[in-house]
HTML snippet that shows the backbone in 3Dmol.js (N, CA, C, O; Angstrom):
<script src="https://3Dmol.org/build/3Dmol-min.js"></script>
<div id="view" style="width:600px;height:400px;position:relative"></div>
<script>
const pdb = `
ATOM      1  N   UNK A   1      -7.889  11.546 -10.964  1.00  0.00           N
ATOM      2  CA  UNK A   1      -7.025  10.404 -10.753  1.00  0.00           C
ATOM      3  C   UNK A   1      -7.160   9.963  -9.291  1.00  0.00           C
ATOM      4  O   UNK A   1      -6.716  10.642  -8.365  1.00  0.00           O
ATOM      5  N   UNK A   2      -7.975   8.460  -9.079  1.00  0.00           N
ATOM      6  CA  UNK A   2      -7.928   8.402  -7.747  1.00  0.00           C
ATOM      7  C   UNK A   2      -6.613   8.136  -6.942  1.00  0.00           C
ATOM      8  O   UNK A   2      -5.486   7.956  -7.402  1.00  0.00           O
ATOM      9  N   UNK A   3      -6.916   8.148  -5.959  1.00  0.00           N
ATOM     10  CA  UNK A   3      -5.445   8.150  -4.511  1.00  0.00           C
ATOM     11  C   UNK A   3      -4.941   6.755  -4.013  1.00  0.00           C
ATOM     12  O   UNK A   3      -5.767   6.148  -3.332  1.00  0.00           O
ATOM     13  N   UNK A   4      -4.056   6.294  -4.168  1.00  0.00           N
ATOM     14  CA  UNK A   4      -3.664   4.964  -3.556  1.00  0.00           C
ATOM     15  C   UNK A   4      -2.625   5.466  -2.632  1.00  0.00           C
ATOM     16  O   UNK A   4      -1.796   6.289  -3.022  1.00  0.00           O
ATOM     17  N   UNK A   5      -2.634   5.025  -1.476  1.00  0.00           N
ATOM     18  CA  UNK A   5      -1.974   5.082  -0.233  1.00  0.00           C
ATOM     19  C   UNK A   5      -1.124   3.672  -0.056  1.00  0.00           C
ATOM     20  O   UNK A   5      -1.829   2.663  -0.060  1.00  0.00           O
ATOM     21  N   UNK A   6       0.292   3.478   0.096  1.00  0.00           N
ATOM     22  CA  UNK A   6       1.141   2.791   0.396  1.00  0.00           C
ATOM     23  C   UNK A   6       1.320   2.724   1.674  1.00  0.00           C
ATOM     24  O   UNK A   6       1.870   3.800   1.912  1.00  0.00           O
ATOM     25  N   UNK A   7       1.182   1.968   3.009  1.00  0.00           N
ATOM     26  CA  UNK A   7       1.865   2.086   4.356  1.00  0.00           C
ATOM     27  C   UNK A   7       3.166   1.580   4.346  1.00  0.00           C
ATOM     28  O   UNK A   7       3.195   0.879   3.335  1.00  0.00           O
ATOM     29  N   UNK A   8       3.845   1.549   4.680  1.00  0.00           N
ATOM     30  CA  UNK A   8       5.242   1.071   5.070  1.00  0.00           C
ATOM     31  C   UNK A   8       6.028   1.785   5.771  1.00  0.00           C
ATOM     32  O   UNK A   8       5.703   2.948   6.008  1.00  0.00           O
ATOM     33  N   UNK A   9       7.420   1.183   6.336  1.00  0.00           N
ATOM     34  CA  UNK A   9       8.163   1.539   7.311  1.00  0.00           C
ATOM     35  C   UNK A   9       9.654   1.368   7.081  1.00  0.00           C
ATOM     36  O   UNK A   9      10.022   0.360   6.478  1.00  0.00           O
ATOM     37  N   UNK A  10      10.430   2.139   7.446  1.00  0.00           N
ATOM     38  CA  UNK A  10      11.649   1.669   7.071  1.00  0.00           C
ATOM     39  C   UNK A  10      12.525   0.609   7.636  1.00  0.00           C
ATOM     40  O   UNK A  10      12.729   0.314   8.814  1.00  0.00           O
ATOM     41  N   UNK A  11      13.112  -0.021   6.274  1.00  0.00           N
ATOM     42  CA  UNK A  11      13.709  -1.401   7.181  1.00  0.00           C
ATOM     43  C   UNK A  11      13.018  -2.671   7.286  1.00  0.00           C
ATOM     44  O   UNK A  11      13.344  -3.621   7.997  1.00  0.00           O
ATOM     45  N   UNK A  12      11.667  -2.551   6.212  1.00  0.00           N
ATOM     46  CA  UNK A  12      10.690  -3.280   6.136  1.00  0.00           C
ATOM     47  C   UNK A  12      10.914  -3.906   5.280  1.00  0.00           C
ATOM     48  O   UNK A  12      10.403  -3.370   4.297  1.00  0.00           O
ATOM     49  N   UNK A  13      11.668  -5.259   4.876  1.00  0.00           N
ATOM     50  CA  UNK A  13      12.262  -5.563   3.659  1.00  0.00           C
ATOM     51  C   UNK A  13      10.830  -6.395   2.954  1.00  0.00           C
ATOM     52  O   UNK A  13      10.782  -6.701   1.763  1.00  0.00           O
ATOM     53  N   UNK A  14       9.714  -6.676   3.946  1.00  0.00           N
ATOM     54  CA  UNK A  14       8.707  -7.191   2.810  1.00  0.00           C
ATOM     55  C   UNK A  14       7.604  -6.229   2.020  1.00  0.00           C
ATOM     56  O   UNK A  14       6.800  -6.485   1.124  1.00  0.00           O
ATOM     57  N   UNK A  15       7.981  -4.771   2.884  1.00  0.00           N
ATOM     58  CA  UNK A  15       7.320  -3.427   2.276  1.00  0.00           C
ATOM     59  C   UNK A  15       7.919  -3.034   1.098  1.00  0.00           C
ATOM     60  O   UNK A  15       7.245  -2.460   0.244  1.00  0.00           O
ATOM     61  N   UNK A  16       9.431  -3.328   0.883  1.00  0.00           N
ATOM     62  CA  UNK A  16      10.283  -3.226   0.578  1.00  0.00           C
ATOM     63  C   UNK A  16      10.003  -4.157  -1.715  1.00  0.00           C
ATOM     64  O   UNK A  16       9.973  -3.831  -2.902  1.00  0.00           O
ATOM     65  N   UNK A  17       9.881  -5.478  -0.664  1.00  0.00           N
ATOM     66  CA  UNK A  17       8.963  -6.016  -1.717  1.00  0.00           C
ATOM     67  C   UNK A  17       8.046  -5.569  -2.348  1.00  0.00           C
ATOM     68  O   UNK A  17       8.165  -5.148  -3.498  1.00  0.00           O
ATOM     69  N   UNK A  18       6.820  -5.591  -1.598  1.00  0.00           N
ATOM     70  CA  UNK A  18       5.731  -5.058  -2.042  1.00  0.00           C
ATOM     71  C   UNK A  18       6.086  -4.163  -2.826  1.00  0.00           C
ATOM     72  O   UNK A  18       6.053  -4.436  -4.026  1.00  0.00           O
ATOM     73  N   UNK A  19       6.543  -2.795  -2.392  1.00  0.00           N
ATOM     74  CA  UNK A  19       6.494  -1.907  -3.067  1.00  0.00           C
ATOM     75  C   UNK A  19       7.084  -1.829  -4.372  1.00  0.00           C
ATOM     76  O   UNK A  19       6.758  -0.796  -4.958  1.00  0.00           O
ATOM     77  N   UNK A  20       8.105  -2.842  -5.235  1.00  0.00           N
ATOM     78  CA  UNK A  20       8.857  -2.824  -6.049  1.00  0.00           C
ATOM     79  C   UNK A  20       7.561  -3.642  -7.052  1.00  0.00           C
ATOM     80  O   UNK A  20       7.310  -3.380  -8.229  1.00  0.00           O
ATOM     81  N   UNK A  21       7.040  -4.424  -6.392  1.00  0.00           N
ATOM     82  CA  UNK A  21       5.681  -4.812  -7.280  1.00  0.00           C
ATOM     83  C   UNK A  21       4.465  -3.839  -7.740  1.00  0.00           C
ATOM     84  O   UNK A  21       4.181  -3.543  -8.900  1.00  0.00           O
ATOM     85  N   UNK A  22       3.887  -3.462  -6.686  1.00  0.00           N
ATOM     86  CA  UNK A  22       2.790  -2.340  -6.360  1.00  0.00           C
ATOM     87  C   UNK A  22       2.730  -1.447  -7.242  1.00  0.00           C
ATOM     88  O   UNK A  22       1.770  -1.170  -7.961  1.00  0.00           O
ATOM     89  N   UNK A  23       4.332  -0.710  -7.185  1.00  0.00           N
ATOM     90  CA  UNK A  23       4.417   0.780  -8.107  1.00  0.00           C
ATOM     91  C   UNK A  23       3.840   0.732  -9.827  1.00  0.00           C
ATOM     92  O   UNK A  23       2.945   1.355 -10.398  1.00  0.00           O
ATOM     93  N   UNK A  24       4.561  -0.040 -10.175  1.00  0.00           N
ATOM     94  CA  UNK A  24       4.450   0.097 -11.560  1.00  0.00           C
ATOM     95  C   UNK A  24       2.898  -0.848 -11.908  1.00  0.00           C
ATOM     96  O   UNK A  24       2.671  -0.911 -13.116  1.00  0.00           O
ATOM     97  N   UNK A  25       2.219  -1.311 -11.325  1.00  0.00           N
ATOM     98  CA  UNK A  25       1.470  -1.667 -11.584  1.00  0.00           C
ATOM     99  C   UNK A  25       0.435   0.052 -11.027  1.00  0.00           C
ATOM    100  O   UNK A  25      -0.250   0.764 -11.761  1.00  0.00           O
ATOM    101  N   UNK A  26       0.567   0.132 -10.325  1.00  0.00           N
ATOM    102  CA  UNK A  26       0.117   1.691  -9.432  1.00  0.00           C
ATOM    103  C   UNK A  26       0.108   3.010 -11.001  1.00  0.00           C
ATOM    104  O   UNK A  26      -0.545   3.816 -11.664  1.00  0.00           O
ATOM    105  N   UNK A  27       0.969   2.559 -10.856  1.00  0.00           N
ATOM    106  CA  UNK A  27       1.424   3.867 -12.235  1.00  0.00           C
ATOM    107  C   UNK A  27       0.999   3.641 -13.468  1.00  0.00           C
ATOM    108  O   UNK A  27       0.903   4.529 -14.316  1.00  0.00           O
ATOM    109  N   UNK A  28       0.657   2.191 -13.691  1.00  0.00           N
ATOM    110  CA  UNK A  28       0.359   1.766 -15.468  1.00  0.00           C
ATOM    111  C   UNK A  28      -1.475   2.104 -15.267  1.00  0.00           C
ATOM    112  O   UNK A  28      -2.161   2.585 -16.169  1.00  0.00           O
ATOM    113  N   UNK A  29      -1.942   1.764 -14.037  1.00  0.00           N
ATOM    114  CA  UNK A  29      -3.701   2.116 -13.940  1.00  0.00           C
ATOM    115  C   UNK A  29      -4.047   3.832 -13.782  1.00  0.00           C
ATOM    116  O   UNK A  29      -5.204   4.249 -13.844  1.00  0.00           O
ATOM    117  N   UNK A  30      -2.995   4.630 -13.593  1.00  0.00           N
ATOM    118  CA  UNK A  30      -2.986   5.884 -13.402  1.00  0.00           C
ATOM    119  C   UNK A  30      -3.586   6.243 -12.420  1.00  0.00           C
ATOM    120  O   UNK A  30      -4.272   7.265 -12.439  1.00  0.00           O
ATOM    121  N   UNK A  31      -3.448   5.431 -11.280  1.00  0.00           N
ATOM    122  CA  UNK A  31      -3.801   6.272  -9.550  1.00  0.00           C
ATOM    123  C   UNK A  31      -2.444   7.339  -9.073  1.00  0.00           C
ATOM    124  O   UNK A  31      -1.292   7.189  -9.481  1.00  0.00           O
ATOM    125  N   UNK A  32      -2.706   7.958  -8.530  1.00  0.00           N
ATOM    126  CA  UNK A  32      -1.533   8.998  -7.601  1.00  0.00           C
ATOM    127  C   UNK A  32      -0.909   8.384  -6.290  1.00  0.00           C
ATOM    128  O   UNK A  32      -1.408   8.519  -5.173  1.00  0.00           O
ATOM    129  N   UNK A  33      -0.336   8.041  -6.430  1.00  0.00           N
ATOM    130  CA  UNK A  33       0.448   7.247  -5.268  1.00  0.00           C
ATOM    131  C   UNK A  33       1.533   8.108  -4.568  1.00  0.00           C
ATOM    132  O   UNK A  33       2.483   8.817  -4.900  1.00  0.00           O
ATOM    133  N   UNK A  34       0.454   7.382  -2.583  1.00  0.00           N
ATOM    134  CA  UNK A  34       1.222   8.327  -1.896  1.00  0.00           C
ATOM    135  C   UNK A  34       1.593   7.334  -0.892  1.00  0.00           C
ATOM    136  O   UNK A  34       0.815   6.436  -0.570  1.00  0.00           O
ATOM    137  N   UNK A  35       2.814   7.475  -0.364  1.00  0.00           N
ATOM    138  CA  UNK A  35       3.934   6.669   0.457  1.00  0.00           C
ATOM    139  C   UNK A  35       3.286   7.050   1.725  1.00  0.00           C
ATOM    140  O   UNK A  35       2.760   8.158   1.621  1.00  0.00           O
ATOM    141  N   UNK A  36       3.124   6.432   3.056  1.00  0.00           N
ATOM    142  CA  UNK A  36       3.163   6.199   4.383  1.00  0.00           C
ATOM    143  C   UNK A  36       3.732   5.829   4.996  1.00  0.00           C
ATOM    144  O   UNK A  36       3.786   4.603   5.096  1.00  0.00           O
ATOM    145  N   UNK A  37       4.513   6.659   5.794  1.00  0.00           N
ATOM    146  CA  UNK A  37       5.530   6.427   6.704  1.00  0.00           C
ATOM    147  C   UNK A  37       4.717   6.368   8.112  1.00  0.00           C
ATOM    148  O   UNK A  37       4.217   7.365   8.632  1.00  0.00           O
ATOM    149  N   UNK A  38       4.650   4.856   8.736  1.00  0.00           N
ATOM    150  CA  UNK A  38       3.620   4.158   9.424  1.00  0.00           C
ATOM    151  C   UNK A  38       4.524   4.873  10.826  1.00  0.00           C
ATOM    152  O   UNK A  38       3.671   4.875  11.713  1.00  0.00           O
ATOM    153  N   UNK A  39       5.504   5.320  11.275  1.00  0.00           N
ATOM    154  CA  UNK A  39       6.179   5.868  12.393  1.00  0.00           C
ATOM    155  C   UNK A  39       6.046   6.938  12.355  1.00  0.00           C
ATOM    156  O   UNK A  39       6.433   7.350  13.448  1.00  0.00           O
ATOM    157  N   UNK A  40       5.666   7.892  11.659  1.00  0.00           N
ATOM    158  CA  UNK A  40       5.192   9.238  11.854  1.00  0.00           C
ATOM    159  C   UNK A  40       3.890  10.049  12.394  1.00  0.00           C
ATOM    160  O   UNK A  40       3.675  11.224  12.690  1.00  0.00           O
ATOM    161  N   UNK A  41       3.170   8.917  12.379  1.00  0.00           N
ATOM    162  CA  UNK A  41       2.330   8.807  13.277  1.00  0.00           C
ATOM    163  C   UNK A  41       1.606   7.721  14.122  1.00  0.00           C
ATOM    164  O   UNK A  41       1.352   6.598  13.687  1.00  0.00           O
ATOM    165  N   UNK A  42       1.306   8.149  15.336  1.00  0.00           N
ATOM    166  CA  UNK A  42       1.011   6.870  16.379  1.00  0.00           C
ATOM    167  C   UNK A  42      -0.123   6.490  16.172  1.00  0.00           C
ATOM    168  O   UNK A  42      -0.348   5.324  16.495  1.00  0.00           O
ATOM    169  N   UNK A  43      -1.195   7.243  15.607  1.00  0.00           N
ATOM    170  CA  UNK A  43      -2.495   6.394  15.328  1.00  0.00           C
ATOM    171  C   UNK A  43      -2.371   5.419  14.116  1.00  0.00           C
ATOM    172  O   UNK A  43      -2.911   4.338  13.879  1.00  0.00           O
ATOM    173  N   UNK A  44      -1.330   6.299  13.325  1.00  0.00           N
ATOM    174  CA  UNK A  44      -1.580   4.986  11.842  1.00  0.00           C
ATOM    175  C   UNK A  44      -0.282   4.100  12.037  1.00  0.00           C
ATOM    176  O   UNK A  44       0.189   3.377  11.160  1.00  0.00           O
ATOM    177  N   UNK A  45       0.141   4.232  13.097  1.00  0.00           N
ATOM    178  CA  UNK A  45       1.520   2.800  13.440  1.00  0.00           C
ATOM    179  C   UNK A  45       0.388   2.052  14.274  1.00  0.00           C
ATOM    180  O   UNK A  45       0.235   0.832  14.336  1.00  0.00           O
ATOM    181  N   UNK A  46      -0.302   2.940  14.843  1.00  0.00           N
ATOM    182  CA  UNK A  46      -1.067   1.626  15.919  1.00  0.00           C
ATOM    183  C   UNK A  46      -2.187   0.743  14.337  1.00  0.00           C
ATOM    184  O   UNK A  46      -2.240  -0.431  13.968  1.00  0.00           O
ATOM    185  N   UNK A  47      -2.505   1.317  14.100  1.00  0.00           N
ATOM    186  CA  UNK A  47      -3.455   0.475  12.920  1.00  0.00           C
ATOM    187  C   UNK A  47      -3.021  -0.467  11.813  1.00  0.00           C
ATOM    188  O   UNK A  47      -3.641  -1.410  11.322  1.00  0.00           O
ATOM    189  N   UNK A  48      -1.571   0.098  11.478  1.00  0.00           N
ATOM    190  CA  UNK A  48      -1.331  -0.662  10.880  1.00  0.00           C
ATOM    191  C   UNK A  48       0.417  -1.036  10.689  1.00  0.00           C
ATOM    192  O   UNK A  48       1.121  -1.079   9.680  1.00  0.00           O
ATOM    193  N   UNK A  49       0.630  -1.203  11.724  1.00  0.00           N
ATOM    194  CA  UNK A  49       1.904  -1.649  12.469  1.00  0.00           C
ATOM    195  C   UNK A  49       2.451  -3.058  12.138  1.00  0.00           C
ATOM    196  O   UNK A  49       3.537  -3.394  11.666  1.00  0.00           O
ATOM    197  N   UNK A  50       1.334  -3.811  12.541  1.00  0.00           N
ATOM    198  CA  UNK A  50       1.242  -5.074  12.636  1.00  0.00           C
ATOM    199  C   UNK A  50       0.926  -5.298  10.802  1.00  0.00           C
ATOM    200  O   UNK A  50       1.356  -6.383  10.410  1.00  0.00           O
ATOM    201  N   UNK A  51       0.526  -4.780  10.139  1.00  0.00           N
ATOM    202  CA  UNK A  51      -0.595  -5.367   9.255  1.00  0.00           C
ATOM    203  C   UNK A  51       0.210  -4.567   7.890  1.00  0.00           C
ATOM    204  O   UNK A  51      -0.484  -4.438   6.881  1.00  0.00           O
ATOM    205  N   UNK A  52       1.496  -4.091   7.849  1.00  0.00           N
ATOM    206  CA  UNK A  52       2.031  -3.682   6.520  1.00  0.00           C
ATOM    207  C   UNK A  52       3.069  -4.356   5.826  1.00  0.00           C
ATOM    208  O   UNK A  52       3.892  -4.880   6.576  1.00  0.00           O
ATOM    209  N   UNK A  53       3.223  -4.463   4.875  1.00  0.00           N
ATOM    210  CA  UNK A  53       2.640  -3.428   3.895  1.00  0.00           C
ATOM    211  C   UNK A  53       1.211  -3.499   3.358  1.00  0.00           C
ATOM    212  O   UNK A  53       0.834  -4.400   2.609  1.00  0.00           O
ATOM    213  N   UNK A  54       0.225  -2.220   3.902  1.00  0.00           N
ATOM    214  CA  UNK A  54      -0.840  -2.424   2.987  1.00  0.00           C
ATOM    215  C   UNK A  54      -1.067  -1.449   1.739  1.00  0.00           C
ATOM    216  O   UNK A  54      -0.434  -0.394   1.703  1.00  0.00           O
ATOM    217  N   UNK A  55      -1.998  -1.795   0.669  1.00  0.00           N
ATOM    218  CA  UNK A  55      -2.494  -1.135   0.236  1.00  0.00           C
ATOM    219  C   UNK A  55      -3.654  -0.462  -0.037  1.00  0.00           C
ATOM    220  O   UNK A  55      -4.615  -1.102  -0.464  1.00  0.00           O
ATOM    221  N   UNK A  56      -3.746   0.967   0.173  1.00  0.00           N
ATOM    222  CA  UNK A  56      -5.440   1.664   0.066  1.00  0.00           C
ATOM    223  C   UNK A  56      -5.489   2.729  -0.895  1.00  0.00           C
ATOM    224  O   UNK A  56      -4.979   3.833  -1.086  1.00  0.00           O
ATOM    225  N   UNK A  57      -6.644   1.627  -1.631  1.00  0.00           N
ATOM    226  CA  UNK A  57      -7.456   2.680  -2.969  1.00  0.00           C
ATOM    227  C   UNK A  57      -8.802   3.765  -1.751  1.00  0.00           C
ATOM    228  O   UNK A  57      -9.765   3.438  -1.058  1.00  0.00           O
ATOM    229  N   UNK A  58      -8.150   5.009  -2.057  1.00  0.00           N
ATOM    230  CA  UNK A  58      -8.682   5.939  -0.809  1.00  0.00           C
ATOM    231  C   UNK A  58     -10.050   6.114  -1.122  1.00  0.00           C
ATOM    232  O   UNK A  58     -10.728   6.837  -0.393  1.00  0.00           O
ATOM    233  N   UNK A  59     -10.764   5.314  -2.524  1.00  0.00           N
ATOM    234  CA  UNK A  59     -12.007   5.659  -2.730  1.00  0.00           C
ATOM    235  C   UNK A  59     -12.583   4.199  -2.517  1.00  0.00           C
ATOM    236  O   UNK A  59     -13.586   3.869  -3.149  1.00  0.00           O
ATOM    237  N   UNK A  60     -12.048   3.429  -1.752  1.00  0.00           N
ATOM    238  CA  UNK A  60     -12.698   2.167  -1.129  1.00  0.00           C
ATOM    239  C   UNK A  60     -12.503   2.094   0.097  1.00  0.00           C
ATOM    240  O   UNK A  60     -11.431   2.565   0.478  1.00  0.00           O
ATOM    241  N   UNK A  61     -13.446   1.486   1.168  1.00  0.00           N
ATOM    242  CA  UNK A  61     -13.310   1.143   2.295  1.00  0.00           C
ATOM    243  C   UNK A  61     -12.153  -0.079   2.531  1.00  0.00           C
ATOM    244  O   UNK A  61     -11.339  -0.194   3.447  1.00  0.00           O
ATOM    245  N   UNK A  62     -12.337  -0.738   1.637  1.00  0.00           N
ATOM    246  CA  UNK A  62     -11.201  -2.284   2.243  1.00  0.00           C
ATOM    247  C   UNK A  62     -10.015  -1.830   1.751  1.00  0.00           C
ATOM    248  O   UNK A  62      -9.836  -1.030   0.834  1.00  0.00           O
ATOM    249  N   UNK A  63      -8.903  -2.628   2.698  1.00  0.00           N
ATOM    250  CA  UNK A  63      -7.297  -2.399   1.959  1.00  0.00           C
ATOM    251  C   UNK A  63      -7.174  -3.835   1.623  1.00  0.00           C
ATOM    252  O   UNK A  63      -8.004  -4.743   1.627  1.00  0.00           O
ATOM    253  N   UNK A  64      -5.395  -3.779   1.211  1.00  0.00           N
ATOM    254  CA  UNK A  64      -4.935  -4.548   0.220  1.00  0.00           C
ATOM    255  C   UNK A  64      -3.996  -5.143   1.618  1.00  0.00           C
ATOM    256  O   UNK A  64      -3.096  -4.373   1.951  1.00  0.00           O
ATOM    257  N   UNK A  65      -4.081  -5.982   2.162  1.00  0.00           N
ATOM    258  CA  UNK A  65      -2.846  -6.209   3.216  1.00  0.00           C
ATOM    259  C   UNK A  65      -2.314  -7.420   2.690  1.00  0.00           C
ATOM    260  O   UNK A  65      -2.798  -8.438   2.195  1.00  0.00           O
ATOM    261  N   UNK A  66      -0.818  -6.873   3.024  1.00  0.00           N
ATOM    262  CA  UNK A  66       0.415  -8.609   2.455  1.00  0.00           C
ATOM    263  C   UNK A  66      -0.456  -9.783   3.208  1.00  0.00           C
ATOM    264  O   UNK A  66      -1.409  -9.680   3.981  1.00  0.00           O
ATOM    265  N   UNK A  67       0.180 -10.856   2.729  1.00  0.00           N
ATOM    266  CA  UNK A  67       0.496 -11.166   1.783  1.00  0.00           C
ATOM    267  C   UNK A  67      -0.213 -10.816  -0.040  1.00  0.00           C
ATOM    268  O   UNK A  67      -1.296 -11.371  -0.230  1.00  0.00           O
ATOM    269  N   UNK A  68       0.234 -10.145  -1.017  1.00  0.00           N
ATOM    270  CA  UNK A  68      -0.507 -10.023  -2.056  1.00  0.00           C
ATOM    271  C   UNK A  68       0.158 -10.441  -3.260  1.00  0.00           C
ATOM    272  O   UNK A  68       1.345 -10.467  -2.935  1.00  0.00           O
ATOM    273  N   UNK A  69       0.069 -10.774  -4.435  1.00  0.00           N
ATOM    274  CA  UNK A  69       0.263 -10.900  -5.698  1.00  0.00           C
ATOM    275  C   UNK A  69       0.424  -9.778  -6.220  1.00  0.00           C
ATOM    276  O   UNK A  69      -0.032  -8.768  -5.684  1.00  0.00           O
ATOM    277  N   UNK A  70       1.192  -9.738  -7.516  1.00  0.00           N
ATOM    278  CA  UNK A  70       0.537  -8.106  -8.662  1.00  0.00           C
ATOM    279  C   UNK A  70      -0.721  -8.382  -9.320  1.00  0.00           C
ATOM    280  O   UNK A  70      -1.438  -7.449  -9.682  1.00  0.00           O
ATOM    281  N   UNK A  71      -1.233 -10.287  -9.611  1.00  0.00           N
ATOM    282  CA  UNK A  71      -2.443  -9.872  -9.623  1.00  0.00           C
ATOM    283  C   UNK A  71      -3.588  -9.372  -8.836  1.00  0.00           C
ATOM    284  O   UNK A  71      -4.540  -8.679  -9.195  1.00  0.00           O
ATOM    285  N   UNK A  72      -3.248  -9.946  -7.521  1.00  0.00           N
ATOM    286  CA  UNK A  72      -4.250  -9.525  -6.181  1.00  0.00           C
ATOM    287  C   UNK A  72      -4.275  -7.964  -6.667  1.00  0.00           C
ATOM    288  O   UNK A  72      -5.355  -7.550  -7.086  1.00  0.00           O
ATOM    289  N   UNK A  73      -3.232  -7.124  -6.643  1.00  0.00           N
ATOM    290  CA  UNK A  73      -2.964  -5.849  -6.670  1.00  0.00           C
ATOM    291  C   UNK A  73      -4.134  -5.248  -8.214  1.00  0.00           C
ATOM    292  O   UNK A  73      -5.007  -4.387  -8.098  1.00  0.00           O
ATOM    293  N   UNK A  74      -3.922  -5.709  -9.023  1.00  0.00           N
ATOM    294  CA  UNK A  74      -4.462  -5.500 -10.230  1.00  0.00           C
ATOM    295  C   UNK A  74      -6.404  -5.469  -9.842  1.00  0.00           C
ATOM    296  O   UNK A  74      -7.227  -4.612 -10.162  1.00  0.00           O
ATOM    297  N   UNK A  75      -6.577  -6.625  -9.142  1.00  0.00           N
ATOM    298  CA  UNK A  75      -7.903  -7.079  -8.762  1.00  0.00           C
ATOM    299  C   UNK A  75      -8.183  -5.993  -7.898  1.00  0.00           C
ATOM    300  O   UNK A  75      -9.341  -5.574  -7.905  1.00  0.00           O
ATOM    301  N   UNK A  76      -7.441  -5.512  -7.234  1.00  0.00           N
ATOM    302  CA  UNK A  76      -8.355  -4.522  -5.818  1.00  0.00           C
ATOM    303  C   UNK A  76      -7.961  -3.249  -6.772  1.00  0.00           C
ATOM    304  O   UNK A  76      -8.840  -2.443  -6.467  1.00  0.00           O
ATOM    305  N   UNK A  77      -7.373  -2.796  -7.473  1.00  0.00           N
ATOM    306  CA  UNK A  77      -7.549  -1.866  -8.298  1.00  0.00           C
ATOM    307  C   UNK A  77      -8.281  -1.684  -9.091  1.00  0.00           C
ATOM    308  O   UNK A  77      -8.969  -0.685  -8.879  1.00  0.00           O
ATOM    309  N   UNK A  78      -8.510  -2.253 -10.063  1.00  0.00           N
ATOM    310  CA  UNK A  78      -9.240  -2.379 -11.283  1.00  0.00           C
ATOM    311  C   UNK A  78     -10.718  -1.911 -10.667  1.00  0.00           C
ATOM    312  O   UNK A  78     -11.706  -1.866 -11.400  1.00  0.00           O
TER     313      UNK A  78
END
`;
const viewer = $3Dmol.createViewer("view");
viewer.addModel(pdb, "pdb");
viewer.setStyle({}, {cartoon: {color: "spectrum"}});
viewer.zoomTo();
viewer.render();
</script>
């Protein structure tokens, strides 16, 4: 089951979004989804600080960065 990585932060009400879209689409393709808490560390707040909520299928190089759709989401999954 590949790995999808969520970034977000708390208090992030458009991560907040995202994520209420993301999941169940996340869960119906059967990836393992893992949450990122972008303040727990300073290299992945510096990378993607500016640039969340993204999403990363960990067996692709490109992410999914907002603004996105559930179809955008569907498309970089699939």
């Amino acid at each position: 089951m590949p790995l999808v990585r969520f970034y977000t932060t708390s208090g992030c009400r458009l991560c907040d979004e995202a994520f209420n879209v993301a999941r169940p689409i996340i869960e119906r393709l059967k990836f393992r989804l893992q949450i990122i808490e972008i303040m727990d560390d300073p290299d992945t707040e510096a990378t993607y600080g500016e640039r969340i909520p993204v999403i990363h299928r960990m067996d692709q190089d490109a992410v999914l960065e907002w603004p996105f759709s559930a179809a955008a989401i569907y498309r970089y999954l699939a």
